[in-house]
N, C-alpha and C positions, 0 to 999 in steps of 0.2 A: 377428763381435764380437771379433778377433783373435785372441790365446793364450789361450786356459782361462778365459776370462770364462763361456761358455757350456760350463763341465766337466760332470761328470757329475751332479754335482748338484742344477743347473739344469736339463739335460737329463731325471733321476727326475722332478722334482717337474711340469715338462709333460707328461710322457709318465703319471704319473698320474692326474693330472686328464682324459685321454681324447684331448689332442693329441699333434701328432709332438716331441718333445724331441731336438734338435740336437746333438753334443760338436762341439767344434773340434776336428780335429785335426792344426792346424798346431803345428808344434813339440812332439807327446806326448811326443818320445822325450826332450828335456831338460825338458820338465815333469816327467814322472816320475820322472827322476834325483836332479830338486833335491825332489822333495816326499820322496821315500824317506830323502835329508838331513836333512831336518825330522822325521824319525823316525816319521813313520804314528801320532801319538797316539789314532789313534779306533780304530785298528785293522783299516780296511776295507782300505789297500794291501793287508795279509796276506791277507785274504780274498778277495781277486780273485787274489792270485801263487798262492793252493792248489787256484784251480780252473783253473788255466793248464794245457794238454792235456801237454804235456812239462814234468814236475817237475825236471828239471836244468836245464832250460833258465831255469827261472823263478827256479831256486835262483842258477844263472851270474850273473842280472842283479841279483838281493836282497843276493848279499855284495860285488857291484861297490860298489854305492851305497849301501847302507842302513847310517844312522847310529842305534845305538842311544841314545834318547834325545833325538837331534836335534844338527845341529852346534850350536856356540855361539853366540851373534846377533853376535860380530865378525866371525867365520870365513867365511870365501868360500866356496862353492860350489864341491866339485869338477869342473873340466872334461869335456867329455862332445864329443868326437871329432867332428869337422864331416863332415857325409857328402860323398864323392866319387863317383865313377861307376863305381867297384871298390871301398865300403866294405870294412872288416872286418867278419869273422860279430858280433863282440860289437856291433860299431857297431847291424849290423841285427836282433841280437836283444833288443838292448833297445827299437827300436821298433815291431818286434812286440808283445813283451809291455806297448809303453804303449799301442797301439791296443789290444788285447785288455780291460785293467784298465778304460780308460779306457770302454768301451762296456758292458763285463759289468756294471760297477759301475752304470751310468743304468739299466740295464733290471732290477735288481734290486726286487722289493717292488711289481708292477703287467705287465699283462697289456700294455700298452699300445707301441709301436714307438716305435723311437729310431734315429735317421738318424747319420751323420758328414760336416762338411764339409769338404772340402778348399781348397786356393788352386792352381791352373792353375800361377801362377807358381812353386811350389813343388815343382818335380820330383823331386830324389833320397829322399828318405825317403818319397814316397807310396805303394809298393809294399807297404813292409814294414809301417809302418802299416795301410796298407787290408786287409793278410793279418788283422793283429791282430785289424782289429776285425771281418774274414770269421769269424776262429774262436772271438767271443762272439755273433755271430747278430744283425750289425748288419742294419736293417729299410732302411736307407734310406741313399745314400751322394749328397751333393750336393758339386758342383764347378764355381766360380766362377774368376773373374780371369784368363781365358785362354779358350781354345777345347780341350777336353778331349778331343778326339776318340780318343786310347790306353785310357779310363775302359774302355768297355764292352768291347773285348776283354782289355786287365788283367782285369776283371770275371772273365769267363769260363774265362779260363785259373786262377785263385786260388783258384776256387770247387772245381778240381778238382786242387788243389796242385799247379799244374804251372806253370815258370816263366812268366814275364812280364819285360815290359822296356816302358819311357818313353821316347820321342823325346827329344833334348835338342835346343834350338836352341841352336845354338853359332854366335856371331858370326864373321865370316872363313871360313865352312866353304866348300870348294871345291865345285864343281858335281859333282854324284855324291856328295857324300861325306854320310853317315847314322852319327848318333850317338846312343847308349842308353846309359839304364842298366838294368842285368837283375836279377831277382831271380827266386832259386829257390828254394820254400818248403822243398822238403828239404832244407837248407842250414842250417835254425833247428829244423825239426819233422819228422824222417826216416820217421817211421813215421806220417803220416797217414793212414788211410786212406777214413775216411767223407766222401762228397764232401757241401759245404757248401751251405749253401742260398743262393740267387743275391738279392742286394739290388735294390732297386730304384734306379735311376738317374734323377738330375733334375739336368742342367746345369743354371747360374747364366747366364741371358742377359741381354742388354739390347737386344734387338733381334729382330724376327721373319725376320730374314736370316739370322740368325746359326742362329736355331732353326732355321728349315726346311735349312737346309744339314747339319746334325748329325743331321735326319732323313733325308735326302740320302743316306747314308755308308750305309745300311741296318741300322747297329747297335741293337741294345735301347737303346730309350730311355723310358720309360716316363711325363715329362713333365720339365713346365720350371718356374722359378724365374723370372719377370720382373722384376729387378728398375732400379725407378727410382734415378734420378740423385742423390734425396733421400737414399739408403740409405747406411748406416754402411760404415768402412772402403773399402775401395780401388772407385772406379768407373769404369766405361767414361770414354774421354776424348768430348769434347760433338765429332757426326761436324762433317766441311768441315773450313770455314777457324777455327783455334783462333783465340778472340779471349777476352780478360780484361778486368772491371769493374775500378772503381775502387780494389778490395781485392786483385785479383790472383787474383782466383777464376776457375775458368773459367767462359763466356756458356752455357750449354744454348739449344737452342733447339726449333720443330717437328720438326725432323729428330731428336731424341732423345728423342722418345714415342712408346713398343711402341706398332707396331699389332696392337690386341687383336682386329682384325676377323681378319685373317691368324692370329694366333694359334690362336683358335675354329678355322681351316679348314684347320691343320696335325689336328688331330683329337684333340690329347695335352690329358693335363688339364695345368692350370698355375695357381701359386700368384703373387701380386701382392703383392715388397716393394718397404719403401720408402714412407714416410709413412701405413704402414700400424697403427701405433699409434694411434688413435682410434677413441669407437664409430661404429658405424656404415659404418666403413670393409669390414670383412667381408660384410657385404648388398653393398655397393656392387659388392665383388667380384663376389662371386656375380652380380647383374646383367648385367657385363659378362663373364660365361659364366668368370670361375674358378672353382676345385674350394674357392680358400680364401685366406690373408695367409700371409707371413711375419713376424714382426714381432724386432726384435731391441733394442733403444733400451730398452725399456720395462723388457724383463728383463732386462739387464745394470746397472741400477740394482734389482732386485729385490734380496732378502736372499740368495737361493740363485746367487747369479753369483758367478764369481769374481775378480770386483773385489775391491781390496786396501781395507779397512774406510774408512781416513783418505780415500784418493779417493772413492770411493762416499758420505762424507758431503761432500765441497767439492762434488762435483757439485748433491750433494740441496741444498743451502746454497742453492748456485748458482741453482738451478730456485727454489726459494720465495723468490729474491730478484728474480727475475725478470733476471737477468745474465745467465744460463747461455746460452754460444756457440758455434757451430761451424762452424770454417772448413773450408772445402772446398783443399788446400793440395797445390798443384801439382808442389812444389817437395821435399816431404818424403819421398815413398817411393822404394827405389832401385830399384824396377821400373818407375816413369816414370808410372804410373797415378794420379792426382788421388787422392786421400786422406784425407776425413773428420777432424778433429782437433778434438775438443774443448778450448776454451781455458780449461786449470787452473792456476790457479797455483804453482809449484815442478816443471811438465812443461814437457816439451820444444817446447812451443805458444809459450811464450817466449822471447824470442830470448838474453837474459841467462845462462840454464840451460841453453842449445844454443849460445852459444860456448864455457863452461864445459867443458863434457866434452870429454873428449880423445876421439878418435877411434880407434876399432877395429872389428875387422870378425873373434868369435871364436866363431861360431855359425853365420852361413852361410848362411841358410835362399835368401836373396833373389840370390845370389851371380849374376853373368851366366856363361855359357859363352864362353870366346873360344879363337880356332885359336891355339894356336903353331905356332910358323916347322917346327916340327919333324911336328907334324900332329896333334901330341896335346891333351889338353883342360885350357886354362889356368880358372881364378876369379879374379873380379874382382867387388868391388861400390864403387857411387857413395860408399855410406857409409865405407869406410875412410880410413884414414890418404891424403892426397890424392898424396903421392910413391909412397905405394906403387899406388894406381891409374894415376897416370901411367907408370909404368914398366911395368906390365904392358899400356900402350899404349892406356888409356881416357883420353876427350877430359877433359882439365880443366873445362870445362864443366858436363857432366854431376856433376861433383862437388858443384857449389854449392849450399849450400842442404839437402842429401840428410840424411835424419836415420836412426839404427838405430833400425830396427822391429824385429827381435828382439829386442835387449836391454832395449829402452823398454817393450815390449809385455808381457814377464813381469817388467818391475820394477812392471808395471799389476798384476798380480796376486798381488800381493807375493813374488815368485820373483827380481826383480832383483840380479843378481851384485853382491859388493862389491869394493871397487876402495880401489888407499892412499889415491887424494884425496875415498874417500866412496861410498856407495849409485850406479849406475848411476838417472839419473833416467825417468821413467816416460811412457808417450806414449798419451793416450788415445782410441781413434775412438769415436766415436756419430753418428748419423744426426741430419739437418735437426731431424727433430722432438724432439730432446730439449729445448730449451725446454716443450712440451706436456704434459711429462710432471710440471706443477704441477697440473691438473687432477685428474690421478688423487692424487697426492701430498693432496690437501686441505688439511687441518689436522698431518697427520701428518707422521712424519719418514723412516717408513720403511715398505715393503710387500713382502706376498710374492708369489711366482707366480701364487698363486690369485690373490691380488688382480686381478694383471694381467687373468688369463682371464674372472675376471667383470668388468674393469672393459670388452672390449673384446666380450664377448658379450653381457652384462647381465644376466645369470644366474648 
């Protein structure tokens, strides 16, 4: 559900009702920069930085960023350091402490487990992050949009503060050559010493090849995430020969339905997303031998998401008018992966509001690895400024069309940077079934979590 739509929030309010509750934790470390801006009115940032294990360390990252009172609503956002493959300590202490805040906070007020997901394509920050959210007693750690196969020994090594390092693909890399980025948890939190308790690990698949090969690797796996081609944000691309409909969407075909028979005879439990928001759809599951759904569409229009108020009502508009759309947009993410986009008006779904913005690339998250001539590791993304991707030697091509999913994605959450010619505009994903989510909606204009759970249990 991209940035902070599935924050802590949303995460408490499933995870107390008796389900698993998700945090994203793509981008915590500048979510948490810019909410600490905003000045923590409720109070709760403070209360999760006082139970942070090293109190200088929490104190480091509260007087980097915290405005009291909140900046002014003209005022920018202060910048917040794009990770490299040799960050600085403060870069990766503050996203320690936003994995930490960001988990300790969901599981606060209910007995109940709460998972974090990550994105594959999202390498330098997952370490320090997934440290964070090891040292609030996250229950569950899911990882999509890539093949994760570093997950379980990171894992392992964190659990017992001891460094760790991520493969980088780096484009140009010469035969032989292996590239990381490391993190060493003494480095933020010196004096750990109680080893932490080991989460449970559930790749993000689309395919029972893909599974059984990650069970292949012999690492802890504890199951899988199936998720369909219907499902929100970034999807597997449809396998063979890529061919596009009338709208430019990509064809799926036989070849991109999980065989659930292989699945069952891998032996792992596994949950089925992806048009999994309706009732009935959980039996269905079950049936075909899962443990359970994921569902994301449904509660990211809940009240406890964090969607930014004004989008979350065009959407609901949108559903009780029976408009509400989503294209499937080939063209939009600069990881190359097809991409969900809800079509809102005044987002980036329009083409009006994406010639408009000027182009930049000062966050980072999606950036490519490429060799320089020298051997060292250049950045490059689709979505920058097009001169400046060409000269660091990316095809023009690849530029076209590519939209900022960082900046788009927390200006979705009302986090988006301000800029002289105006707000950064905002980019929404949701899954196929967001039209269906008029059914539950009824009469009404708005629903909470619970609603969800009973509308998709019936209880």
């Amino acid at each position: 559900m991209g940035v902070a739509v599935s924050g802590w929030r949303l995460a408490r309010a499933v995870s107390s009702l008796g389900h698993l509750g998700v945090v994203s934790g793509t981008a915590l470390d500048v979510v948490l920069a810019r909410r600490l801006q905003c000045g923590d009115p409720d109070g709760e940032l403070r209360r999760a930085f006082d139970a942070f294990p090293d109190a200088d360390v929490a104190r480091e990252v509260w007087a980097r960023y915290f405005v009291p009172g909140g900046k002014a609503p003209q005022a920018a956002f202060r910048d917040v350091p794009m990770f490299v493959a040799r960050p600085a300590r403060h870069v990766e202490a503050l996203a320690v402490v936003a994995g930490f805040v960001e988990v300790f906070l969901a599981k606060q007020g209910h007995d109940g487990g709460v998972g974090i997901n990550f994105l594959q394509k999202v390498q330098l920050p997952t370490p320090s992050i997934l440290y964070g959210a090891l040292l609030a007693g996250v229950d569950y750690v899911l990882v999509g949009a890539g093949i994760p196969r570093d997950i379980p020994p990171m894992l392992d090594a964190l659990v017992a503060h001891q460094p760790a390092e991520i493969a980088l693909p780096v484009t140009g890399a010469l035969e032989g050559e292996r590239f990381t980025a490391a993190f060493d948890p003494a480095r933020i939190v010196p004096h750990a010493e109680r080893q932490l308790r080991r989460p449970r690990f559930l790749p993000i698949v689309s395919s029972a090849t893909l599974a059984a090969s990650l069970v292949r690797t012999g690492a802890r796996i504890d199951g899988f995430i199936v998720e369909h081609h219907t499902a929100g944000g970034h999807n597997a691309p449809p396998r063979g020969r890529q061919q596009s409909d009338s709208h430019d969407e990509p064809v799926y075909g036989p070849r991109d339905v999980v065989d659930l028979a292989r699945m069952r005879e891998i032996g792992l439990p596994f949950w089925l997303a992806g048009g999994a928001g309706r009732p009935g759809a959980l039996a269905e599951a079950k049936r075909q031998g899962a443990a359970g759904i994921q569902v994301g569409t449904l509660f990211a229009l809940a009240e406890e998401s964090g969607l930014d108020p004004g989008i979350r009502a065009r959407l609901i508009d949108q559903v009780l008018a029976g408009t509400a759309a989503v294209r499937t947009d080939q063209r939009a993410s600069p990881t190359g992966f097809p991409l969900k986009v809800a079509q809102v008006d005044g987002t980036l779904s329009e083409a009006d509001v994406y010639a408009r913005r000027e182009r930049r690339c000062d966050l980072g998250y999606l950036r490519e690895f490429y060799r320089r001539a020298d051997g060292t590791i250049g950045y490059r993304c689709p979505g920058e400024p097009v001169a400046d991707y060409v000269k660091k030697e990316g095809a023009i091509e690849e530029a076209v069309g590519r939209k900022c999913l960082c900046n788009g994605l927390l200006a979705t959450v009302g986090l988006g940077q301000l800029r002289a010619a105006g707000p950064e505009p905002a980019i929404v994903t949701a899954g196929s079934s967001l039209p269906a989510a008029r059914e539950l909606l009824g009469a009404r204009r708005s629903f909470s979590a619970r609603d969800v759970v009973s509308y998709l249990t019936g209880h």
